[in-house]
C-alpha positions in Angstrom: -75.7 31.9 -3.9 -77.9 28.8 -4.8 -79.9 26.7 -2.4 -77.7 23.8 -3.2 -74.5 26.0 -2.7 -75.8 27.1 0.5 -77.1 23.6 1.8 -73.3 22.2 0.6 -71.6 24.6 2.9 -74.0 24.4 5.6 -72.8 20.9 5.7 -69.5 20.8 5.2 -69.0 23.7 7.7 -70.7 21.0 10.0 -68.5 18.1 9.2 -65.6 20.4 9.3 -66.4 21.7 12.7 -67.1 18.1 14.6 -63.4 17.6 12.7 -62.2 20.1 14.5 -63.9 18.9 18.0 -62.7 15.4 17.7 -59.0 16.9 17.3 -59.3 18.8 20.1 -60.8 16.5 22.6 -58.0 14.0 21.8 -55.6 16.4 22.1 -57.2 17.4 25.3 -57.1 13.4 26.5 -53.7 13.2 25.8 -52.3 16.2 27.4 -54.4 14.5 30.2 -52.5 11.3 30.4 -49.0 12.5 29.9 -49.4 15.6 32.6 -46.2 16.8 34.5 -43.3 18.8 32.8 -41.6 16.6 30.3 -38.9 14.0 31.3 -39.4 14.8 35.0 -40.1 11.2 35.8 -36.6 10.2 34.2 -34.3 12.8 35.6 -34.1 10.9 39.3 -34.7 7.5 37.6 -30.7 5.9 37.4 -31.5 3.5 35.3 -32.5 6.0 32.4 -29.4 8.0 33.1 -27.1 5.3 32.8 -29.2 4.6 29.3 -28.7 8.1 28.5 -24.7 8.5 29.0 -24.1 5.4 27.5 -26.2 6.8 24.1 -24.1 10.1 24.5 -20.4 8.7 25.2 -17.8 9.7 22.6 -17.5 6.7 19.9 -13.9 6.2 20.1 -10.9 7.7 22.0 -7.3 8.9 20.3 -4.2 7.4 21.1 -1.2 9.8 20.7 2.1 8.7 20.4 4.6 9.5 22.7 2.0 10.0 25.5 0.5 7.9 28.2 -2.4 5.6 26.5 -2.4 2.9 29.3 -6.2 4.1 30.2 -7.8 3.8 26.4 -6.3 -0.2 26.4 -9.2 -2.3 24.9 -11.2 -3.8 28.4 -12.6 -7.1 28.4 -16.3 -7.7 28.1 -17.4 -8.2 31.1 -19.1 -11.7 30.6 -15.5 -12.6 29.1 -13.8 -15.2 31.6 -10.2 -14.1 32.6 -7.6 -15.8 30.4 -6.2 -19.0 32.2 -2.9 -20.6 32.6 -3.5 -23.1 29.9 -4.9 -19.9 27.4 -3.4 -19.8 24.0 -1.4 -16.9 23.8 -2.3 -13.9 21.4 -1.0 -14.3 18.1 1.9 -12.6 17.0 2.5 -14.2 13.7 2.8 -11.3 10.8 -0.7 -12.8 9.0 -2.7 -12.9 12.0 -1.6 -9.4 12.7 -2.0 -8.1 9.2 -5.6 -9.7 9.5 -6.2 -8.3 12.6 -5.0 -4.8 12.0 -3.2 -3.7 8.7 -5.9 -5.1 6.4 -8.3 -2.3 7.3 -6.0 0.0 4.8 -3.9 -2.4 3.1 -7.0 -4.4 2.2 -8.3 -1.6 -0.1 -5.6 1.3 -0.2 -6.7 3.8 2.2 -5.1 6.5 3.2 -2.5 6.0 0.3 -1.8 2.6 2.1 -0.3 0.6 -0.8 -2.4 -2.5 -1.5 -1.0 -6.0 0.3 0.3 -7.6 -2.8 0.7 -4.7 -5.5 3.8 -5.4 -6.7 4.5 -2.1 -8.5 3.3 0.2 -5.2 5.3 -1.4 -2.8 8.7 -1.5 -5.2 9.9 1.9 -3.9 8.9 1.0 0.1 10.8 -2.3 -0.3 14.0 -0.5 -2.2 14.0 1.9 1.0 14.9 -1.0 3.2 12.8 -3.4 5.8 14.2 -1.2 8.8 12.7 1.5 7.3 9.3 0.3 7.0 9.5 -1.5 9.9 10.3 2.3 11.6 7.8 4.1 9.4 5.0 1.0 10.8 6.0 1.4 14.3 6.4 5.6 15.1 3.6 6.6 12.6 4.5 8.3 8.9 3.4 11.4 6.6 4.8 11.1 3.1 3.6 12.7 0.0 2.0 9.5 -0.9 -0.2 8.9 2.3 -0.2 8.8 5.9 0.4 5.6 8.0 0.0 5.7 11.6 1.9 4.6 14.5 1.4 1.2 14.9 -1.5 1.5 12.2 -3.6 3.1 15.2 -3.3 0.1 17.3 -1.8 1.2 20.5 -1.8 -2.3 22.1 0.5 -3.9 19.8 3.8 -4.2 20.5 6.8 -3.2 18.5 7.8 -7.1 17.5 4.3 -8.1 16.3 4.1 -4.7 14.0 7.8 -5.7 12.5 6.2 -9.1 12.0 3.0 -7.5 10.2 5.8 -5.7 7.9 7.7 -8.5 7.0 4.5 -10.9 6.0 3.4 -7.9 3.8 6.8 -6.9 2.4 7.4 -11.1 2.3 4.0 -11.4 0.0 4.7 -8.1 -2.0 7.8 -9.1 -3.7 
């Protein structure tokens, strides 16, 4: 090997080693600062549990019909004030409900959902009769065209508002 060969490796064996120092010593000063088994500290600390099952809670909970569902109603926020006497009730015009609930699929068509104003998909639903589709909203329905379910998946409404939702849709479909 060369003299200037061996005086490069001589060198960059140097640098390469003080590298390799540096990297350990801060490896060293951190394993210093964060001693103790990992997540010790947090395990008796309530406030990180409480963080920690409110990041692990299911996303959503199923309604099924024909079963109790009184504990999955929607709760108020909790800076929300109580409604009070003078409170405007909750709308149960068939717009506001389609807004509030049916547009999700009838907006776009999901689902098979016919689209709120398409004429030609909502021909053979209307020839059926409004009982039926009032029926078909309010128990849930699987047809070879879709699936719609009960209520639209809206637990909390009640059987009135849904009929209402129908006729606005079936009103601005013909």
């Amino acid at each position: 090997m060369a003299k200037p060969d061996r005086h490069f490796m001589n060198v960059f064996s140097a640098v390469l080693g003080i590298l390799i120092a540096i990297a350990l010593a801060l490896i060293g000063v951190s394993r210093l600062v964060d001693s103790g088994p990992k997540g010790a500290r947090d395990k008796d600390d309530p406030l990180m549990q409480a963080q920690a099952h409110e990041r692990i809670k299911p996303f959503g909970q199923v309604a099924v019909a024909g079963q109790d569902n009184a504990a999955l109603a929607i709760a108020a926020p909790a800076a929300a004030a109580p409604p009070s006497a003078g409170a405007a009730p909750a709308a149960t015009d068939g717009k506001s409900v389609y807004e509030s609930a049916c547009v999700a699929c009838h907006g776009a068509g999901l689902a098979g959902a016919p689209k709120f104003g398409d004429q030609a998909a909502w021909a053979a639903r209307i020839a059926q009769g409004t009982a039926t589709l009032e029926q078909h909203a309010i128990a849930g329905f699987q047809g070879s065209a879709g699936f719609m379910p009960a209520k639209g998946g809206r637990m909390d409404l009640s059987d009135d508002t849904v009929k209402a939702a129908v006729e606005y849709m079936v009103s601005q479909s013909r």
